[in-house]
PQR file of N, CA, C, O and H, with PARSE charges and radii, in Angstrom:
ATOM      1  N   UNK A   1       0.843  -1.165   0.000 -0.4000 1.5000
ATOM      2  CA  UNK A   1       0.000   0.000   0.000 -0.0000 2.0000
ATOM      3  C   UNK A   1       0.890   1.230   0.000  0.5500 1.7000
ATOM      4  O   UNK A   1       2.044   1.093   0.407 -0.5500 1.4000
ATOM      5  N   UNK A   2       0.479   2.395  -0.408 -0.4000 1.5000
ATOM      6  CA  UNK A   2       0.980   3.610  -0.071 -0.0000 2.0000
ATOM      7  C   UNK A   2       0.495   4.430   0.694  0.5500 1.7000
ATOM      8  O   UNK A   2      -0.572   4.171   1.252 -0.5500 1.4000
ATOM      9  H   UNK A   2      -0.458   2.507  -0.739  0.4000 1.0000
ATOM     10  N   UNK A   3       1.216   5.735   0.934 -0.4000 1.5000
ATOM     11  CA  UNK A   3       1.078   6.620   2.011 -0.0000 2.0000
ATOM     12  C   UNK A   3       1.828   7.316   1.572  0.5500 1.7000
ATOM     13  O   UNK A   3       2.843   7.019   0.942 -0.5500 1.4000
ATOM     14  H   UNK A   3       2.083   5.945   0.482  0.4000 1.0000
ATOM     15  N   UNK A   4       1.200   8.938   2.005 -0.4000 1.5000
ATOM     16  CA  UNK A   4       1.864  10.201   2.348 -0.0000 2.0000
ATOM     17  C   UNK A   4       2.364  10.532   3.169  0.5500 1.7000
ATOM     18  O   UNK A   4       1.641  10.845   4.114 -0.5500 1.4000
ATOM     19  H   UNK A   4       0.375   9.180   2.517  0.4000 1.0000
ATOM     20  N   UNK A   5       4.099  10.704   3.387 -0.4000 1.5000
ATOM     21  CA  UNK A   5       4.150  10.729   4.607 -0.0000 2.0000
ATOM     22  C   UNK A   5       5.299  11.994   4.665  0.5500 1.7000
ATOM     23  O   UNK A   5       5.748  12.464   3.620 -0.5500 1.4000
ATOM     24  H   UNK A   5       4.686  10.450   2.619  0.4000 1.0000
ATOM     25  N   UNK A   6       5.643  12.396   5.754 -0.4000 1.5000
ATOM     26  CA  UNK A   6       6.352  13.677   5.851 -0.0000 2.0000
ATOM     27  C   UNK A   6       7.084  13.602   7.050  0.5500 1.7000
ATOM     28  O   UNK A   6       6.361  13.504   8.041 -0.5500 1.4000
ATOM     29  H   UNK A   6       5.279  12.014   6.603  0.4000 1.0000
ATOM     30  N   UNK A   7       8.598  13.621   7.325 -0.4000 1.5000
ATOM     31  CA  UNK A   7       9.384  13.640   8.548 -0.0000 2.0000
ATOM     32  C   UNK A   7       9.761  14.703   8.888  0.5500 1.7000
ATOM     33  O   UNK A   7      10.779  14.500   9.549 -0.5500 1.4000
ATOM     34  H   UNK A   7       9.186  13.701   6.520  0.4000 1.0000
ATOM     35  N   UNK A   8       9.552  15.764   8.838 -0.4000 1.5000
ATOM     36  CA  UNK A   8      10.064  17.178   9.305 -0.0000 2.0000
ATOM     37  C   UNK A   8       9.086  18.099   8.451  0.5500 1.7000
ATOM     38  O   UNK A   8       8.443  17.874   7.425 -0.5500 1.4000
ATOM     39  H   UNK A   8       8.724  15.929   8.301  0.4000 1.0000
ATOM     40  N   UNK A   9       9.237  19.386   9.381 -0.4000 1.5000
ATOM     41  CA  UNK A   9       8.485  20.258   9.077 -0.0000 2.0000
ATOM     42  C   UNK A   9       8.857  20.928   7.862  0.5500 1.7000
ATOM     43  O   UNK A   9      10.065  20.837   7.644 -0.5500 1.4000
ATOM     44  H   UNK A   9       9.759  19.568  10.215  0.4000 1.0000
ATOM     45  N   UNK A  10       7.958  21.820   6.668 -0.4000 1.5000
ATOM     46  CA  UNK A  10       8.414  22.616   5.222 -0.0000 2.0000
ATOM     47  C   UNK A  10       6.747  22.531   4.572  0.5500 1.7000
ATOM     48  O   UNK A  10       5.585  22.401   4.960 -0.5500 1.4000
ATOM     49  H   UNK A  10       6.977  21.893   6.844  0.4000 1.0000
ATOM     50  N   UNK A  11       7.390  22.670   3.572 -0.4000 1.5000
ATOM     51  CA  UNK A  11       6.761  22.901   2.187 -0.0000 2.0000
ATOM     52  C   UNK A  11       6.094  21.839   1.538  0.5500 1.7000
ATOM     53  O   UNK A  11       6.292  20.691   1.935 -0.5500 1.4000
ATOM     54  H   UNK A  11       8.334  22.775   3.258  0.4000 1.0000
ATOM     55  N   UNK A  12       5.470  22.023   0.767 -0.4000 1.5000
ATOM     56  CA  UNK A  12       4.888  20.952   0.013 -0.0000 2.0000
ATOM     57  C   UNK A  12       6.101  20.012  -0.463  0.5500 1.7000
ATOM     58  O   UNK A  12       5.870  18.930  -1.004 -0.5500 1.4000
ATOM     59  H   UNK A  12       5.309  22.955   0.445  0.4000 1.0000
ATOM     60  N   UNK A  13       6.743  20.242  -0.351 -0.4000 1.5000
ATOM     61  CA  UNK A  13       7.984  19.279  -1.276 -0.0000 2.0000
ATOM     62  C   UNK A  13       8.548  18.140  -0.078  0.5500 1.7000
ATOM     63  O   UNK A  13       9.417  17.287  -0.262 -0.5500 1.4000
ATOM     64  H   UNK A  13       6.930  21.121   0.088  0.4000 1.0000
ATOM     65  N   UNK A  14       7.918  18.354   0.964 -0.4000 1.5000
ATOM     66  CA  UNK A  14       8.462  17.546   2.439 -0.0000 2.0000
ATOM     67  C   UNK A  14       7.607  16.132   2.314  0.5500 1.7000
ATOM     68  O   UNK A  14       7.736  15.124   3.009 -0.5500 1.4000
ATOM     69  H   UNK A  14       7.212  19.047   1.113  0.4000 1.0000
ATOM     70  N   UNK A  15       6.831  16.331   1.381 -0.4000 1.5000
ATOM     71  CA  UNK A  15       5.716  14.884   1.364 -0.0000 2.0000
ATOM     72  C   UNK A  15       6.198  13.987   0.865  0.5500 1.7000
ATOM     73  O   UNK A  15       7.080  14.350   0.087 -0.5500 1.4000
ATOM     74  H   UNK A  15       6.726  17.150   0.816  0.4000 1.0000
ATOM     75  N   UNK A  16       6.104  13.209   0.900 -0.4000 1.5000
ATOM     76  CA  UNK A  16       6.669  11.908  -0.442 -0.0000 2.0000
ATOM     77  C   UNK A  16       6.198  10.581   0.237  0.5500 1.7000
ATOM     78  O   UNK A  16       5.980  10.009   1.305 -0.5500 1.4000
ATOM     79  H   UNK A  16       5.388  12.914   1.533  0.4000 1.0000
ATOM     80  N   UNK A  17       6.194  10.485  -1.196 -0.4000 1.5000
ATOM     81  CA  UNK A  17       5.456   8.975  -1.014 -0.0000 2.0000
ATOM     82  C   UNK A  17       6.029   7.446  -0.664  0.5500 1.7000
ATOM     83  O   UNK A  17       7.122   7.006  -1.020 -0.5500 1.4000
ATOM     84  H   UNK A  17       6.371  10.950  -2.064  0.4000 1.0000
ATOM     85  N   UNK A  18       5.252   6.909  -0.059 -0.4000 1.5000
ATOM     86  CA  UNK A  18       6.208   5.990   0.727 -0.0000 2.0000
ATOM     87  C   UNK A  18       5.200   4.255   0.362  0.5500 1.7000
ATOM     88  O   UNK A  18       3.987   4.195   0.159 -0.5500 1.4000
ATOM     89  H   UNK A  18       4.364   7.267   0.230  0.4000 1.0000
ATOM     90  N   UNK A  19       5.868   3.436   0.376 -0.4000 1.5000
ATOM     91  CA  UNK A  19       5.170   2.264   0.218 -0.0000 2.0000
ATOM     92  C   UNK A  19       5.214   1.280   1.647  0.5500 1.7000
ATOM     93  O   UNK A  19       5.884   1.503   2.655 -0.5500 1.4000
ATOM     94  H   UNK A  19       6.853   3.484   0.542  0.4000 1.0000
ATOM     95  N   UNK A  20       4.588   0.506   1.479 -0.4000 1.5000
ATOM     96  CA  UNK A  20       4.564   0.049   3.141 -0.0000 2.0000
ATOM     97  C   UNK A  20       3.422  -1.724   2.872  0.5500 1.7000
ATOM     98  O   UNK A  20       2.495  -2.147   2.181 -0.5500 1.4000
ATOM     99  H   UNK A  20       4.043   0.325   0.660  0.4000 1.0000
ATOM    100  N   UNK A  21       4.310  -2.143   3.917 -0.4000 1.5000
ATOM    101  CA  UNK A  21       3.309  -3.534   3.455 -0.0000 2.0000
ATOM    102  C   UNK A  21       1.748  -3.343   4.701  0.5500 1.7000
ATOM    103  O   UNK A  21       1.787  -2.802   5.805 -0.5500 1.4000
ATOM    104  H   UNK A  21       5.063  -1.800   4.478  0.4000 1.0000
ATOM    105  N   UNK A  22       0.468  -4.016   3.997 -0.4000 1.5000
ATOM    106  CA  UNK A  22      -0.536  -3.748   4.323 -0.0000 2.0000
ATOM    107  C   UNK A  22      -0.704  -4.286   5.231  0.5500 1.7000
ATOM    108  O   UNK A  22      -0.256  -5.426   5.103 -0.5500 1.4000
ATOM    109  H   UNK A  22       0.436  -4.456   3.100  0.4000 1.0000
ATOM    110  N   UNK A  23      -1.164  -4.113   6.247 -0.4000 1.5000
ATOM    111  CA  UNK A  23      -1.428  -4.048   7.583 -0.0000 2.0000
ATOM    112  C   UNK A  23      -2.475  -5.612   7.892  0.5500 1.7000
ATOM    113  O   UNK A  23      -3.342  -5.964   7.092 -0.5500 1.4000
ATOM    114  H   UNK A  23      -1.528  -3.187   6.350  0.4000 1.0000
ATOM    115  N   UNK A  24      -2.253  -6.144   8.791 -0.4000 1.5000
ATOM    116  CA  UNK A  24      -3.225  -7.094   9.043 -0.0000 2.0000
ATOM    117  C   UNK A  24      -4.390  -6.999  10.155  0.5500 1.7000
ATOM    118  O   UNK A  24      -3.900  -7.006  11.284 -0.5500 1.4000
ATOM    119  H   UNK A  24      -1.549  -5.858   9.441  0.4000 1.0000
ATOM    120  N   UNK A  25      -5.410  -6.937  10.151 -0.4000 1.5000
ATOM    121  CA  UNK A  25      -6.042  -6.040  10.827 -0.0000 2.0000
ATOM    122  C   UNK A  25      -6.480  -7.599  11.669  0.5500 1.7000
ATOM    123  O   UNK A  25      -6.831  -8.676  11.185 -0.5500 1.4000
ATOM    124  H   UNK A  25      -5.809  -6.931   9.234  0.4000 1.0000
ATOM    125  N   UNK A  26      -6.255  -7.112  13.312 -0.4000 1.5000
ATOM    126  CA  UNK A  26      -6.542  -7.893  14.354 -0.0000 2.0000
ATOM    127  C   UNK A  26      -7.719  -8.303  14.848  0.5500 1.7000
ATOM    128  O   UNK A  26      -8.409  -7.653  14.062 -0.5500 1.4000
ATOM    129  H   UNK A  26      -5.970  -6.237  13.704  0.4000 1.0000
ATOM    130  N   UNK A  27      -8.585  -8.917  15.588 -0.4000 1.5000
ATOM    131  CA  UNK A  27      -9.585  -8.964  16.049 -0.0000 2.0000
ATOM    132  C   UNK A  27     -10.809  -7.888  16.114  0.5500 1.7000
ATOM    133  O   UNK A  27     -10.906  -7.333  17.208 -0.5500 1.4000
ATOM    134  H   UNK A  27      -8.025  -9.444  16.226  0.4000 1.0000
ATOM    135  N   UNK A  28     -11.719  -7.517  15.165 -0.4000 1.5000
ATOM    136  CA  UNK A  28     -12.817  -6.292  16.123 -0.0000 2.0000
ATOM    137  C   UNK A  28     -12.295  -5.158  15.265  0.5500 1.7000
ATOM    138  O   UNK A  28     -12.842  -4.056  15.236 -0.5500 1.4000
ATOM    139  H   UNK A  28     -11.640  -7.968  14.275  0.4000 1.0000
ATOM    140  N   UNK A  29     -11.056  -5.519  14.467 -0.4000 1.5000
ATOM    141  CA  UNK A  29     -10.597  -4.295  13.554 -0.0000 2.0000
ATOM    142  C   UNK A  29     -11.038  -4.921  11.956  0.5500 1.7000
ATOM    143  O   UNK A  29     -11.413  -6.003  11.505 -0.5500 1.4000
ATOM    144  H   UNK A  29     -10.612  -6.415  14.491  0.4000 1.0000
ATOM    145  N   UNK A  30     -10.783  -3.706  11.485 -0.4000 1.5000
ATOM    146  CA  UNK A  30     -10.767  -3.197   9.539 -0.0000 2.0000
ATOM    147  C   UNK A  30      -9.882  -2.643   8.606  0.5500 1.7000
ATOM    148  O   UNK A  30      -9.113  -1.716   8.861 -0.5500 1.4000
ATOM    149  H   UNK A  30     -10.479  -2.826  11.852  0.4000 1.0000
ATOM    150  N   UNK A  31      -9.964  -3.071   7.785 -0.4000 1.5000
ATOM    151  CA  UNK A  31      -8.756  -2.259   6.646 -0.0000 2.0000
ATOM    152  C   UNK A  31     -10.274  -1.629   6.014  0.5500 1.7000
ATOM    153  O   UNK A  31     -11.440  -2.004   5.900 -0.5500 1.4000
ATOM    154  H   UNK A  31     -10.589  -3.824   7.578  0.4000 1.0000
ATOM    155  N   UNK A  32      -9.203  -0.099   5.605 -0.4000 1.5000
ATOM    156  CA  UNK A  32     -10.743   0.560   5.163 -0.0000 2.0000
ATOM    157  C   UNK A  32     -10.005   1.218   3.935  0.5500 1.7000
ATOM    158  O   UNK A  32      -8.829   1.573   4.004 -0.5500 1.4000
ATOM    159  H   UNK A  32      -8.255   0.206   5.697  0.4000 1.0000
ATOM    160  N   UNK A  33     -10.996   1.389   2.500 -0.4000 1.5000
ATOM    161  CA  UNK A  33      -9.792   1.633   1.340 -0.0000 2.0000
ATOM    162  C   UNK A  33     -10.358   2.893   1.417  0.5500 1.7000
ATOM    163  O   UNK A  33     -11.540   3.236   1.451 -0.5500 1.4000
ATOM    164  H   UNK A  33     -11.952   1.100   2.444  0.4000 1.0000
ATOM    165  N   UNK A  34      -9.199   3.608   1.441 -0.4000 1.5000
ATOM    166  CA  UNK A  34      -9.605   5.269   1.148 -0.0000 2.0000
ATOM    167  C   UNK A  34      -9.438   5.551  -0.532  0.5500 1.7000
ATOM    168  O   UNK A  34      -8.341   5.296  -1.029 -0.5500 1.4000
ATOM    169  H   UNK A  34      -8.239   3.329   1.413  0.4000 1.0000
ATOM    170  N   UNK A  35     -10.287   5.960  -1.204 -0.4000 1.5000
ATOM    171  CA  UNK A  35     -10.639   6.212  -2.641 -0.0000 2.0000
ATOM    172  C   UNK A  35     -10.776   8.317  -2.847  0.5500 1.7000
ATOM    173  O   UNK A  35     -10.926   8.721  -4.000 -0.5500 1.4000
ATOM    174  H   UNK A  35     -11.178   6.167  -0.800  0.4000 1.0000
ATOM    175  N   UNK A  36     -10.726   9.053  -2.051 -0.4000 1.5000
ATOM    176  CA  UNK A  36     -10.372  10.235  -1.565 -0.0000 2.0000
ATOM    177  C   UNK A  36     -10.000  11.220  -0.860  0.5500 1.7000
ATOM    178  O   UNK A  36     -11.022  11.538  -0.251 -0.5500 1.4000
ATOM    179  H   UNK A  36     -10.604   8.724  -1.114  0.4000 1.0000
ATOM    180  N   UNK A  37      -9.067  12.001  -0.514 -0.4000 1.5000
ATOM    181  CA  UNK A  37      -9.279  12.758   0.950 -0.0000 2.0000
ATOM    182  C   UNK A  37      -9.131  14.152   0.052  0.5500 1.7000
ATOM    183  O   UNK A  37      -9.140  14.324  -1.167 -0.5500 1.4000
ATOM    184  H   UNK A  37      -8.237  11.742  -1.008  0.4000 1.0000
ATOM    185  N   UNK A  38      -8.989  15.099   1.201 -0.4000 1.5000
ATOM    186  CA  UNK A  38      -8.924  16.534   1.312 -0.0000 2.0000
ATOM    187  C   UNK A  38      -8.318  17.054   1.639  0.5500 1.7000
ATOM    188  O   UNK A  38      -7.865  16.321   2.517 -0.5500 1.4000
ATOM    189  H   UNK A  38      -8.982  14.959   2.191  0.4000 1.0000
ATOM    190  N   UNK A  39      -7.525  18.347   1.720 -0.4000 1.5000
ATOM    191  CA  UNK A  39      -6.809  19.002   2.932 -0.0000 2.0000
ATOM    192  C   UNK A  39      -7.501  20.356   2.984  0.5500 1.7000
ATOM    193  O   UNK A  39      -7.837  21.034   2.013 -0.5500 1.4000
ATOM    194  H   UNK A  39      -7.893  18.943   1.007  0.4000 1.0000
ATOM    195  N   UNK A  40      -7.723  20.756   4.797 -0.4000 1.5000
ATOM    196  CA  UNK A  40      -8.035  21.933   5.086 -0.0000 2.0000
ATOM    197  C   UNK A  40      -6.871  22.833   5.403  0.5500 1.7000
ATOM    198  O   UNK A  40      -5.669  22.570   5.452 -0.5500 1.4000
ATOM    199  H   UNK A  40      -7.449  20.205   5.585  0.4000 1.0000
ATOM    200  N   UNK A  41      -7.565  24.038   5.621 -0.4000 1.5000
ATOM    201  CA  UNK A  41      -5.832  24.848   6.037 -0.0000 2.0000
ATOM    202  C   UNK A  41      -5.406  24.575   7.024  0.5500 1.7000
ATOM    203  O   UNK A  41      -4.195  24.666   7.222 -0.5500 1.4000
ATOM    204  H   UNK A  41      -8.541  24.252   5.581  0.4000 1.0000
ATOM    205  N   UNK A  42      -6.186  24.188   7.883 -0.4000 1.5000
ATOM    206  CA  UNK A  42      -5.258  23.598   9.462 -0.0000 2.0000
ATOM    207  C   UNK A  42      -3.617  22.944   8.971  0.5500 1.7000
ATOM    208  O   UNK A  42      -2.502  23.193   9.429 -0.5500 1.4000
ATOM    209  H   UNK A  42      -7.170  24.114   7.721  0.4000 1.0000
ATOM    210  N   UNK A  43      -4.098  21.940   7.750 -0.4000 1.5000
ATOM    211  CA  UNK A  43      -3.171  20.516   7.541 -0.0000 2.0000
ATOM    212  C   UNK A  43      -2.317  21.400   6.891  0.5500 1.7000
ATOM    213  O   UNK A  43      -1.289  20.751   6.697 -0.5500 1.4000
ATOM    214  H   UNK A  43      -5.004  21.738   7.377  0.4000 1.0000
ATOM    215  N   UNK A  44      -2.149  22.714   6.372 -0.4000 1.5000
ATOM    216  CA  UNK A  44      -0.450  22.788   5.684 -0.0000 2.0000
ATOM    217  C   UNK A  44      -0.407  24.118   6.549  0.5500 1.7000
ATOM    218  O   UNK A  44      -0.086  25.066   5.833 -0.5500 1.4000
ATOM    219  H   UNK A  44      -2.984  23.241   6.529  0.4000 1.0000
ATOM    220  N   UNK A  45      -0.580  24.395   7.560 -0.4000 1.5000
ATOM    221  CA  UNK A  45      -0.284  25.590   8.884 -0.0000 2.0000
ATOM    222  C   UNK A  45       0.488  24.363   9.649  0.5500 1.7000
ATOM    223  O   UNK A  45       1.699  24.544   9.774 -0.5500 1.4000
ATOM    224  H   UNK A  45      -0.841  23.624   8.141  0.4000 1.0000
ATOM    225  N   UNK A  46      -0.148  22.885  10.290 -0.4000 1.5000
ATOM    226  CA  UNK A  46       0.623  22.063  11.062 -0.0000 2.0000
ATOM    227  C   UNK A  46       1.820  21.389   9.890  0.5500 1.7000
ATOM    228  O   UNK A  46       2.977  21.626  10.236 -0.5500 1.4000
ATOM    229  H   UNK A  46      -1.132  22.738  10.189  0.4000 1.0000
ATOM    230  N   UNK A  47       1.705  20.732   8.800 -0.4000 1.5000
ATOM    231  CA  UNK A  47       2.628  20.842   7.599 -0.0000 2.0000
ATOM    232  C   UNK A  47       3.995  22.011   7.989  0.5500 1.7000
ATOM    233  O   UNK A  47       4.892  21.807   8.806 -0.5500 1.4000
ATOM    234  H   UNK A  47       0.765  20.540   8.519  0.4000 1.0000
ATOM    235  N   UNK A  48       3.838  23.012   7.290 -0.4000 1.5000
ATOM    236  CA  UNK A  48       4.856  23.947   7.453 -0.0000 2.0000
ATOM    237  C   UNK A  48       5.328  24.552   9.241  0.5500 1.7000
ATOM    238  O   UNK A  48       6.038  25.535   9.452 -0.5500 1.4000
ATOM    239  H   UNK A  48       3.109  23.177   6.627  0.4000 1.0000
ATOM    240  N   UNK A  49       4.882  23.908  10.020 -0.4000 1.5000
ATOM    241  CA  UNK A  49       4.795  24.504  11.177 -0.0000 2.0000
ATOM    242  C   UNK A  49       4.642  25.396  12.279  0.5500 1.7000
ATOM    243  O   UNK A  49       5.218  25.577  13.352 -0.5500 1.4000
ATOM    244  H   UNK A  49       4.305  23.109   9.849  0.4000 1.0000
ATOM    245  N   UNK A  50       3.706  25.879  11.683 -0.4000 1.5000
ATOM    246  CA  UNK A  50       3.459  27.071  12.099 -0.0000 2.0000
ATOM    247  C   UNK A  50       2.676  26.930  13.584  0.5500 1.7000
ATOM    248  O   UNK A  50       2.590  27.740  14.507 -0.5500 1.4000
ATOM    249  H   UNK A  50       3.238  25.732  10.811  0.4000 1.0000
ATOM    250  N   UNK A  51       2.166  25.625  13.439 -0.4000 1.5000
ATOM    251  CA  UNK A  51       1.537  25.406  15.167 -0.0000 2.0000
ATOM    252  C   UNK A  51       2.466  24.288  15.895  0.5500 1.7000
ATOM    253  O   UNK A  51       2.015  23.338  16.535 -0.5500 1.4000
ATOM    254  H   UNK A  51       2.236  24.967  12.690  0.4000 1.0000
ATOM    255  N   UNK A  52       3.572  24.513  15.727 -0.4000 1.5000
ATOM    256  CA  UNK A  52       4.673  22.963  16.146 -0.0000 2.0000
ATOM    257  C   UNK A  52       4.753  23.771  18.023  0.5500 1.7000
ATOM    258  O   UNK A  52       4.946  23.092  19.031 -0.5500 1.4000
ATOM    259  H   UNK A  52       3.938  25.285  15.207  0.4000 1.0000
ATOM    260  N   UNK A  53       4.573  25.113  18.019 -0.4000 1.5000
ATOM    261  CA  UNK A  53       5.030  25.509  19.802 -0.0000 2.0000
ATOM    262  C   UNK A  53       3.490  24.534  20.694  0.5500 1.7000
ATOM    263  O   UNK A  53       3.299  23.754  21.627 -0.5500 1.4000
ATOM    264  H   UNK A  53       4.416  25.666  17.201  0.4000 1.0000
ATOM    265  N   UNK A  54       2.679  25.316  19.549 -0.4000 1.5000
ATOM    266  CA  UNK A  54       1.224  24.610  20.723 -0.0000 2.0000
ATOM    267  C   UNK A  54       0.656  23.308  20.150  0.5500 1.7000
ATOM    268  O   UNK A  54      -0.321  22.744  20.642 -0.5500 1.4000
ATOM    269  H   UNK A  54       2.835  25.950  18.792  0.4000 1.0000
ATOM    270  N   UNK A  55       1.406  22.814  18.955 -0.4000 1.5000
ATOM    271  CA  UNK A  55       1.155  21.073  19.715 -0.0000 2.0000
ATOM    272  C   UNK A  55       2.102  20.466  20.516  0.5500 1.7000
ATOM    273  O   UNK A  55       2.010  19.321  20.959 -0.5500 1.4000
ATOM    274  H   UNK A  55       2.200  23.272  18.555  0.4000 1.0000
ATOM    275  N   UNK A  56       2.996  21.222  20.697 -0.4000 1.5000
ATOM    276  CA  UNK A  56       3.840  20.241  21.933 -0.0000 2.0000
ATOM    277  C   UNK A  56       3.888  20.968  22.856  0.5500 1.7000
ATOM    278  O   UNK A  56       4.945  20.882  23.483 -0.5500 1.4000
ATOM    279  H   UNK A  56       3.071  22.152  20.337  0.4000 1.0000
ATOM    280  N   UNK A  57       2.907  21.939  23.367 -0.4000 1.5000
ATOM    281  CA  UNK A  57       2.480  22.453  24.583 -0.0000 2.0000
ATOM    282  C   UNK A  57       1.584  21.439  25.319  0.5500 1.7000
ATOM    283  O   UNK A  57       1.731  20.964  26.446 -0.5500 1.4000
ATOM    284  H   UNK A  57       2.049  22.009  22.858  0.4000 1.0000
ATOM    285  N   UNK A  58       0.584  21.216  24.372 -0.4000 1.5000
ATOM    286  CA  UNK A  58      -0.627  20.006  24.093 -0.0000 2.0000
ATOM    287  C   UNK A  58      -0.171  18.860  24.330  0.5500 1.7000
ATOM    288  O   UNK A  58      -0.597  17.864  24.915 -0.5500 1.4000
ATOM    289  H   UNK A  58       0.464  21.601  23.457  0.4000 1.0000
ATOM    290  N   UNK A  59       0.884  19.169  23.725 -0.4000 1.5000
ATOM    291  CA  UNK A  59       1.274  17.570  23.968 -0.0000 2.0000
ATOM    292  C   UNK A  59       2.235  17.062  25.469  0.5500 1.7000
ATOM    293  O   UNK A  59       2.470  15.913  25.844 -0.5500 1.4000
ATOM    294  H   UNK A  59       1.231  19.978  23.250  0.4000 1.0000
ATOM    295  N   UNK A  60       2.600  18.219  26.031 -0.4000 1.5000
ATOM    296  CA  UNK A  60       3.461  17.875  27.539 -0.0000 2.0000
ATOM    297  C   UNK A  60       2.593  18.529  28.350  0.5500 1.7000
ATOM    298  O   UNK A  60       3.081  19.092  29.329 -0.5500 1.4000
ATOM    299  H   UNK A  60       2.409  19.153  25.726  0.4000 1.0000
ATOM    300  N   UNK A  61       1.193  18.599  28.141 -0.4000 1.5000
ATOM    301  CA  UNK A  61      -0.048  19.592  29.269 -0.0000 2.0000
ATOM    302  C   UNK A  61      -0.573  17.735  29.363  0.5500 1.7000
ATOM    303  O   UNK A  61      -0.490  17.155  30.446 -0.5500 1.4000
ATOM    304  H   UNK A  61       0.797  18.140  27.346  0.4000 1.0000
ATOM    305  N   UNK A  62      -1.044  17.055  28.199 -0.4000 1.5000
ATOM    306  CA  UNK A  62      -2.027  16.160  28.377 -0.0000 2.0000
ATOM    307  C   UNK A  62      -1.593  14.791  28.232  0.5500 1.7000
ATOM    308  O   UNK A  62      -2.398  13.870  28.370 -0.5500 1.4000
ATOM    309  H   UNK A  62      -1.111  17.526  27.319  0.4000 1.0000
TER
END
């Protein structure tokens, strides 16, 4: 399967695509085929990092 995936914060050019073997889904679980997504502006503000102080505020509060 593939995936979008991104290791550090930037630009659109930080994405790349990655292949990965498919997951075996355990007891009570699902493989679910995604056929579209979206991006809102939240996703390239956390992308480029512009909220990296207050998710890891968020993230050492909770």
């Amino acid at each position: 399967m593939k995936a979008i995936v991104m290791n550090e914060y930037g630009h659109k050019d930080v994405l790349k695509e990655q292949k990965f073997e498919r997951p075996t889904p355990e007891e009570g679980q699902v493989i679910v085929k995604v056929n579209a997504t979206s991006i809102n502006p939240i996703d390239w503000k956390l992308r480029e990092g512009y909220l990296k102080i207050w998710c890891l505020l968020n993230f050492l509060l909770f």
